[in-house]
MOPAC internal coordinates of N, CA, C and O (Angstrom, degrees):
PM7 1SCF
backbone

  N    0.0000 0     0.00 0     0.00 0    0    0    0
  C    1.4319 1     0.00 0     0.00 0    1    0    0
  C    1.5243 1   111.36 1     0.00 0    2    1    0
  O    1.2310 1   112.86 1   138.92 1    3    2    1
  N    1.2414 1   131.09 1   -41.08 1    3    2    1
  C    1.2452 1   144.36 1   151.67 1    5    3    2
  C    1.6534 1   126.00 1   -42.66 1    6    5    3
  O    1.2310 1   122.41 1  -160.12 1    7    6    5
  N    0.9592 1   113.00 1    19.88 1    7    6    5
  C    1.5555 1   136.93 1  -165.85 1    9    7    6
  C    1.2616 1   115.97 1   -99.04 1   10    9    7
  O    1.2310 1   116.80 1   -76.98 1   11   10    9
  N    1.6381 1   123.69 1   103.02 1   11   10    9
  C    1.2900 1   139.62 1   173.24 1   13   11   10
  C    1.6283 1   124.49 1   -48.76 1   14   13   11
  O    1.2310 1   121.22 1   -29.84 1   15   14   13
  N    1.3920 1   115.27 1   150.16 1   15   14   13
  C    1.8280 1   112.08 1  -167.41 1   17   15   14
  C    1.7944 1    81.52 1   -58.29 1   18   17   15
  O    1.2310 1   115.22 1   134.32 1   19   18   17
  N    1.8029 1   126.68 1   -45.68 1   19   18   17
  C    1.1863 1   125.23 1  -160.87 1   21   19   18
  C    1.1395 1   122.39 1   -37.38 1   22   21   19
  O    1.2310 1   123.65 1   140.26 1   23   22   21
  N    1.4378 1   110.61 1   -39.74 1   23   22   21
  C    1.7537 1   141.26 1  -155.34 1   25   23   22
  C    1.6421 1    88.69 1   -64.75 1   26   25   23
  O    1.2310 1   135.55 1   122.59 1   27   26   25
  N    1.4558 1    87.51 1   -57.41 1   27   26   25
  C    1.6536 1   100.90 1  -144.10 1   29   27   26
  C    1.9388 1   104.66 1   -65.70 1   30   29   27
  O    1.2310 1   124.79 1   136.95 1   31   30   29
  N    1.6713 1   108.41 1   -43.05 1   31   30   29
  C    0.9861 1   109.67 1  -163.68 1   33   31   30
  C    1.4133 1   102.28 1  -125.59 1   34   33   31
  O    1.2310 1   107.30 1   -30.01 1   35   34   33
  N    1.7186 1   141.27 1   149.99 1   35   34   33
  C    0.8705 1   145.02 1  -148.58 1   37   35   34
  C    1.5745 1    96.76 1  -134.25 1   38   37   35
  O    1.2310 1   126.44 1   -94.88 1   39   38   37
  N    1.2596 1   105.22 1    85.12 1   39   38   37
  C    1.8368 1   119.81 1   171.45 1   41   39   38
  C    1.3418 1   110.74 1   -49.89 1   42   41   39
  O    1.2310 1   111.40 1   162.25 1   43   42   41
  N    0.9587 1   133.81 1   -17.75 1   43   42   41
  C    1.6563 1   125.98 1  -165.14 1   45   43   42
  C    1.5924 1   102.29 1  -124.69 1   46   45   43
  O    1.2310 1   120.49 1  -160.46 1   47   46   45
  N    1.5452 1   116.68 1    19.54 1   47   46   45
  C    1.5875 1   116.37 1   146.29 1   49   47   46
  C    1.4648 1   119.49 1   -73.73 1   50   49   47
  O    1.2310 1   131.16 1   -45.73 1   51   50   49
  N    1.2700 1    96.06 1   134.27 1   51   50   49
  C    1.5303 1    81.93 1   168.13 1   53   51   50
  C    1.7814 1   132.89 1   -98.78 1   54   53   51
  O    1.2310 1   129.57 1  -149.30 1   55   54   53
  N    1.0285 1    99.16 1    30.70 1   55   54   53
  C    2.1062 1   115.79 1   169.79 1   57   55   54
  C    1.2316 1    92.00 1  -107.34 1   58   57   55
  O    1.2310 1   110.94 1   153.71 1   59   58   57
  N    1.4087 1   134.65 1   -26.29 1   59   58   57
  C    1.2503 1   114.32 1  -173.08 1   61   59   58
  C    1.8252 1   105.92 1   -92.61 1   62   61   59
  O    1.2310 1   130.94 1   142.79 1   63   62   61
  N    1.6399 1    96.49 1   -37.21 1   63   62   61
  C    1.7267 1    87.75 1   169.58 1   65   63   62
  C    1.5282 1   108.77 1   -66.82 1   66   65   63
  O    1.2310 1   108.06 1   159.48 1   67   66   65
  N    0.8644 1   139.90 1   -20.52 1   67   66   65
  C    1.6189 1   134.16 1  -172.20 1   69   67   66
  C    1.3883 1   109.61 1   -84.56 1   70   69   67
  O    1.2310 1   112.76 1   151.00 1   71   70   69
  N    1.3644 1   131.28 1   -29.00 1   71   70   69
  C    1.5513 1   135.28 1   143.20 1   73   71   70
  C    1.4575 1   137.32 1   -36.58 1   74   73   71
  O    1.2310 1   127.31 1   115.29 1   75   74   73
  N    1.2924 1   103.54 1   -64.71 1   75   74   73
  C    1.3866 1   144.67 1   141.24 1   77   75   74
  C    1.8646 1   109.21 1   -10.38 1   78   77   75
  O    1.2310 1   138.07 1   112.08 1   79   78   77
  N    1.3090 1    82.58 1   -67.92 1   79   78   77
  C    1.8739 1    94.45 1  -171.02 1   81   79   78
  C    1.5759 1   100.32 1   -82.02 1   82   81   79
  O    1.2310 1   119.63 1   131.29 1   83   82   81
  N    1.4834 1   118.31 1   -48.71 1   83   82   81
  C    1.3063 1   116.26 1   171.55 1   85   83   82
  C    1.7134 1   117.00 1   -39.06 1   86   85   83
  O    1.2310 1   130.22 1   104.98 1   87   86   85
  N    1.0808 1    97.90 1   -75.02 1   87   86   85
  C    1.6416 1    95.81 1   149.66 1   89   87   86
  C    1.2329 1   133.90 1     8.45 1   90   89   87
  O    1.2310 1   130.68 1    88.46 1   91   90   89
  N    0.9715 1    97.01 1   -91.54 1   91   90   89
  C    1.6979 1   120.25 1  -160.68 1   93   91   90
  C    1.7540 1    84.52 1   -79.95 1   94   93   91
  O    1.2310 1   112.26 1   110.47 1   95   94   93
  N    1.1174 1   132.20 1   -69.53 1   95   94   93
  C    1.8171 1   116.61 1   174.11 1   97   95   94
  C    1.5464 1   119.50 1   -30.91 1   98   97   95
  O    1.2310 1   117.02 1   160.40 1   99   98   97
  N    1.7372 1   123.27 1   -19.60 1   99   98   97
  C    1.1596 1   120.93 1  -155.03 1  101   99   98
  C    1.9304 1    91.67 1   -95.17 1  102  101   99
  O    1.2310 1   133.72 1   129.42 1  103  102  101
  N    1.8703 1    91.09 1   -50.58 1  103  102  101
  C    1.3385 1    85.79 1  -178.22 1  105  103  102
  C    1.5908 1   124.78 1   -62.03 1  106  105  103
  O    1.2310 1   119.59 1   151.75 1  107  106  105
  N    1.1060 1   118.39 1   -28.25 1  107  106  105
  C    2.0023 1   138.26 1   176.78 1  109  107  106
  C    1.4936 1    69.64 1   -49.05 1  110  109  107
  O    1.2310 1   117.24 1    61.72 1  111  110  109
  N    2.0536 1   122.86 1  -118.28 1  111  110  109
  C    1.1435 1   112.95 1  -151.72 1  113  111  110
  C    1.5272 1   131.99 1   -14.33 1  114  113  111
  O    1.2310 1   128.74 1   116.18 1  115  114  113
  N    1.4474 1   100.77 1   -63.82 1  115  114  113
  C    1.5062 1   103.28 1  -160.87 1  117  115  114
  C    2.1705 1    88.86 1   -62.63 1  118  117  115
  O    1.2310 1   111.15 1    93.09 1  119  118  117
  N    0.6928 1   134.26 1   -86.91 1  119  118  117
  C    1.4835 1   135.50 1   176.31 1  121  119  118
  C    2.2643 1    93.16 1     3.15 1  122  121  119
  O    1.2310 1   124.17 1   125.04 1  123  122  121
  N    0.6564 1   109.61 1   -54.96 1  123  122  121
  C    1.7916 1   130.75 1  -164.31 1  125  123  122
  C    1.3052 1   110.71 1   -76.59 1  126  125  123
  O    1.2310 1   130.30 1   129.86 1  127  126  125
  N    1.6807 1    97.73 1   -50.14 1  127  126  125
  C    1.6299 1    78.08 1   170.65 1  129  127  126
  C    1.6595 1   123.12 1   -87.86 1  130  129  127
  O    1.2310 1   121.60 1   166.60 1  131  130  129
  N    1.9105 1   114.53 1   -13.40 1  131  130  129
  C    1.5174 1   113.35 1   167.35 1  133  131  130
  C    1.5619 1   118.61 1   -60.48 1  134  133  131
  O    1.2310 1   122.88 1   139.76 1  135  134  133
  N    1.6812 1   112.08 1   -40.24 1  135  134  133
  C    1.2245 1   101.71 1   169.18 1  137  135  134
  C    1.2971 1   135.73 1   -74.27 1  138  137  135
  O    1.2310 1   117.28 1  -178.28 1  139  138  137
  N    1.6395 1   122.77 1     1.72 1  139  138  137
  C    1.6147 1   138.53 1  -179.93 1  141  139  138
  C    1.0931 1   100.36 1   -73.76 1  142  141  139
  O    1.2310 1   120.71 1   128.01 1  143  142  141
  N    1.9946 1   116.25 1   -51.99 1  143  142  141
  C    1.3374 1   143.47 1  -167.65 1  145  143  142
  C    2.0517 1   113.43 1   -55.76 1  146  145  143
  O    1.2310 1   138.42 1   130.00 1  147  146  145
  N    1.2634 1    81.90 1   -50.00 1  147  146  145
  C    1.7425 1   105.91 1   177.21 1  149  147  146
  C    1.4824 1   109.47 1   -52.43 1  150  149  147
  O    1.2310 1   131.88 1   123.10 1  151  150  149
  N    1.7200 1    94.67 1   -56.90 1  151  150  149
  C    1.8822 1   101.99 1  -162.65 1  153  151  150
  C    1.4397 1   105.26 1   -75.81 1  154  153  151
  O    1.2310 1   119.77 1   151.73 1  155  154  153
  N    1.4576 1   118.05 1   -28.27 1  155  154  153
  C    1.4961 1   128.99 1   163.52 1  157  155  154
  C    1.9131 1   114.68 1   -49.76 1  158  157  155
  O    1.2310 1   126.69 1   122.90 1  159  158  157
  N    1.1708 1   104.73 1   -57.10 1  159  158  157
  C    1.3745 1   116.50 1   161.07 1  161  159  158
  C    1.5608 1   121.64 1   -49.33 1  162  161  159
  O    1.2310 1   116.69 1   127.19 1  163  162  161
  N    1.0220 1   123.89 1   -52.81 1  163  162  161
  C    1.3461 1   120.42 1   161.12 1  165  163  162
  C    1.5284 1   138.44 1   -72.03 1  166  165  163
  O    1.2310 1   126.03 1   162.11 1  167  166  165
  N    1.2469 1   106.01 1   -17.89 1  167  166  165
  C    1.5282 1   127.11 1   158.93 1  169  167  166
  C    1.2865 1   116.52 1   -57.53 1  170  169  167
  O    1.2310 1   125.78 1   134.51 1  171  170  169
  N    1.6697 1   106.50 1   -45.49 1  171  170  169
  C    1.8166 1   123.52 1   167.82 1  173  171  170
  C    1.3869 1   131.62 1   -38.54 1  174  173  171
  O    1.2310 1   127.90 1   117.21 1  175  174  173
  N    1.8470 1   102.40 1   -62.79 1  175  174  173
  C    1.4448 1   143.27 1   158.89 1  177  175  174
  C    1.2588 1    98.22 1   -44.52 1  178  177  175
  O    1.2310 1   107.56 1    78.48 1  179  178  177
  N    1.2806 1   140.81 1  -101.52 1  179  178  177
  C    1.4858 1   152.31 1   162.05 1  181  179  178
  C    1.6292 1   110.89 1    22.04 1  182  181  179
  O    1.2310 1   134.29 1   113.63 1  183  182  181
  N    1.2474 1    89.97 1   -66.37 1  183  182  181
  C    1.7616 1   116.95 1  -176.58 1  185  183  182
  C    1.8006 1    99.84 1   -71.07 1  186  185  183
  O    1.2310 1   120.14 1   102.54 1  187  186  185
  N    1.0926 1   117.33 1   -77.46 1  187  186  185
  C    1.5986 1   120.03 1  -166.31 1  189  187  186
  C    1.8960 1    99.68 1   -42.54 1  190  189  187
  O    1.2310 1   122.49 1   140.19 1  191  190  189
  N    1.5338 1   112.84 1   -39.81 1  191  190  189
  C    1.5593 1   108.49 1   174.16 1  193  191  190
  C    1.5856 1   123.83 1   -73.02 1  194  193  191
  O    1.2310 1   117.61 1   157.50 1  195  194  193
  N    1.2582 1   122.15 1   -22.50 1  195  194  193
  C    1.3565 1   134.59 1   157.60 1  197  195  194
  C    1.5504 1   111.75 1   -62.53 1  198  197  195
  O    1.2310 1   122.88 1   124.03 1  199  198  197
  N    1.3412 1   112.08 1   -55.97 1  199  198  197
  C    1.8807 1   118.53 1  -168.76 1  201  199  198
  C    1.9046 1    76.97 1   -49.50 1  202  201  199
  O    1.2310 1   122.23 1   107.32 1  203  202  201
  N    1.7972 1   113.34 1   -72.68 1  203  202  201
  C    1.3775 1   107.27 1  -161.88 1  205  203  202
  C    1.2295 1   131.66 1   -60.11 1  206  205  203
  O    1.2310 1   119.48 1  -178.80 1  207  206  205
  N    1.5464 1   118.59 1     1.20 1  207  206  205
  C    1.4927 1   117.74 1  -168.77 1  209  207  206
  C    1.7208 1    86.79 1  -103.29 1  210  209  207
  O    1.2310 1   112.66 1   143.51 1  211  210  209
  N    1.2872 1   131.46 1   -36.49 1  211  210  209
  C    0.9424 1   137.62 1   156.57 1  213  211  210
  C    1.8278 1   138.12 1   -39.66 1  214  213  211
  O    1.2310 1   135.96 1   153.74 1  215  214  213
  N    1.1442 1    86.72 1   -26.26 1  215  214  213
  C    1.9056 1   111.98 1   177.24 1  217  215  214
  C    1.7227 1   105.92 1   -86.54 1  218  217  215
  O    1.2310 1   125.47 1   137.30 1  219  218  217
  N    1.7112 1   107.10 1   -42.70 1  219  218  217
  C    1.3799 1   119.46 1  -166.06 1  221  219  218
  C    1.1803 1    85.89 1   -72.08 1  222  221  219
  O    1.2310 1   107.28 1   116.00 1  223  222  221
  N    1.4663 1   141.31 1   -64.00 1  223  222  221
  C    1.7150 1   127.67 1  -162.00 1  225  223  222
  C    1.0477 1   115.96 1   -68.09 1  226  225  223
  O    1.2310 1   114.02 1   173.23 1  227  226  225
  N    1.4090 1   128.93 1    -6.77 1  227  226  225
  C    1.1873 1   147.93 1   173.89 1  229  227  226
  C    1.5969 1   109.53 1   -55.73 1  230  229  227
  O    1.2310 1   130.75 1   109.50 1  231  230  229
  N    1.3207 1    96.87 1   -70.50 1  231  230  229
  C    1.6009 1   123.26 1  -175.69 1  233  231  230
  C    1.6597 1   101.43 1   -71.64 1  234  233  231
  O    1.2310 1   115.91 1   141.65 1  235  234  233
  N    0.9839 1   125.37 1   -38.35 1  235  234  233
  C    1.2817 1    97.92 1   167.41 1  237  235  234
  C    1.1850 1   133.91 1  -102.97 1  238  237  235
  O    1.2310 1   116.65 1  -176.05 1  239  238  237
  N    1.1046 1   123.97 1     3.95 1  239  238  237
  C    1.8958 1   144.23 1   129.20 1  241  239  238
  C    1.5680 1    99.37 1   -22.19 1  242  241  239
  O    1.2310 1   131.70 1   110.47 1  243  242  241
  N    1.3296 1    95.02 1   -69.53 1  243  242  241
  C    1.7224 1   104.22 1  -175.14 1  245  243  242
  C    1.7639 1   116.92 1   -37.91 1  246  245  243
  O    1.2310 1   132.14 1   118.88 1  247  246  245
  N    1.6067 1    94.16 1   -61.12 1  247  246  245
  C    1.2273 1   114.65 1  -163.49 1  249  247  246
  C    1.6202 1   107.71 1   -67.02 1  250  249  247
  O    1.2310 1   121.39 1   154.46 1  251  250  249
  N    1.0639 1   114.95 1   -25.54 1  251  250  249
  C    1.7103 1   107.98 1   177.87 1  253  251  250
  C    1.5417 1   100.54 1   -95.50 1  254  253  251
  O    1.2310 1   114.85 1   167.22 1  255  254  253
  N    1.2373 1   127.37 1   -12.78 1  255  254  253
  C    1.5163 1   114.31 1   179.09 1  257  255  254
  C    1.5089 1    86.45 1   -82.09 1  258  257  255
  O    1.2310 1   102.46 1   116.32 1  259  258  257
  N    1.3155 1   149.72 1   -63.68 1  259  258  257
  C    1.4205 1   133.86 1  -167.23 1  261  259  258
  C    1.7313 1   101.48 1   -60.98 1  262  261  259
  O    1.2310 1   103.02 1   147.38 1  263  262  261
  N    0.8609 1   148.78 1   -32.62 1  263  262  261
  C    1.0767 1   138.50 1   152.88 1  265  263  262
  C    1.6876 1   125.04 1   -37.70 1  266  265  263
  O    1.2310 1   128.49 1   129.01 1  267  266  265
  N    1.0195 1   101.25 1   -50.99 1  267  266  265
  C    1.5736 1   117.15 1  -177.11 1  269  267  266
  C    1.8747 1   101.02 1   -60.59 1  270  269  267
  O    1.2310 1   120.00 1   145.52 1  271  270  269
  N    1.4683 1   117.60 1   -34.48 1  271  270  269
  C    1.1953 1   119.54 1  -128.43 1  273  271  270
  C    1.8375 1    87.62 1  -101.23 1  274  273  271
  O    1.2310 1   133.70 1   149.14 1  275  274  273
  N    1.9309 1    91.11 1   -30.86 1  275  274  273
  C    1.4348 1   104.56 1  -179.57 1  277  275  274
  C    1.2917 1   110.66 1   -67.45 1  278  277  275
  O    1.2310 1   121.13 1   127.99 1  279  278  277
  N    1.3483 1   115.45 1   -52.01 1  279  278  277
  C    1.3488 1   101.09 1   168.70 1  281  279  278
  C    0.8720 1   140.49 1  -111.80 1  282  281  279
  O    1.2310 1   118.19 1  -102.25 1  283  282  281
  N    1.2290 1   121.06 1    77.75 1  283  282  281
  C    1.7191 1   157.91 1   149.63 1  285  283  282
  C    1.3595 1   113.69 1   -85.59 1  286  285  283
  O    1.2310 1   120.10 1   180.00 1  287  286  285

């Protein structure tokens, strides 16, 4: 029970450093490509609220020029 990480695992193999590094390269990508995925996703959002904030001034652009036009 008294048993060191040293004991247990032998840092200066090299299958275990080549795991190790595999590893840590596997988690970087996947980490890289969720956050590409995310900022892509919000780039989406971004846009669909612009197209619609864009539609709303639209329509009421509209609506006060027929207004204007009515009462004339």
């Amino acid at each position: 029970m008294g048993r060191s990480l040293n004991d247990m695992v032998d840092l200066q193999d090299p299958k275990i450093l080549a795991i190790i590094i595999f590893d840590v390269i596997g988690i970087g990508a996947f980490v890289w490509f969720l956050s590409s995925r995310l900022s892509l996703k919000l780039r989406v959002i971004e846009q669909r609220r612009e197209k619609k904030r864009k539609q709303i001034l639209q329509t009421e652009g509209k609506n006060h020029s027929d207004e204007d036009t009515i009462n004339r």
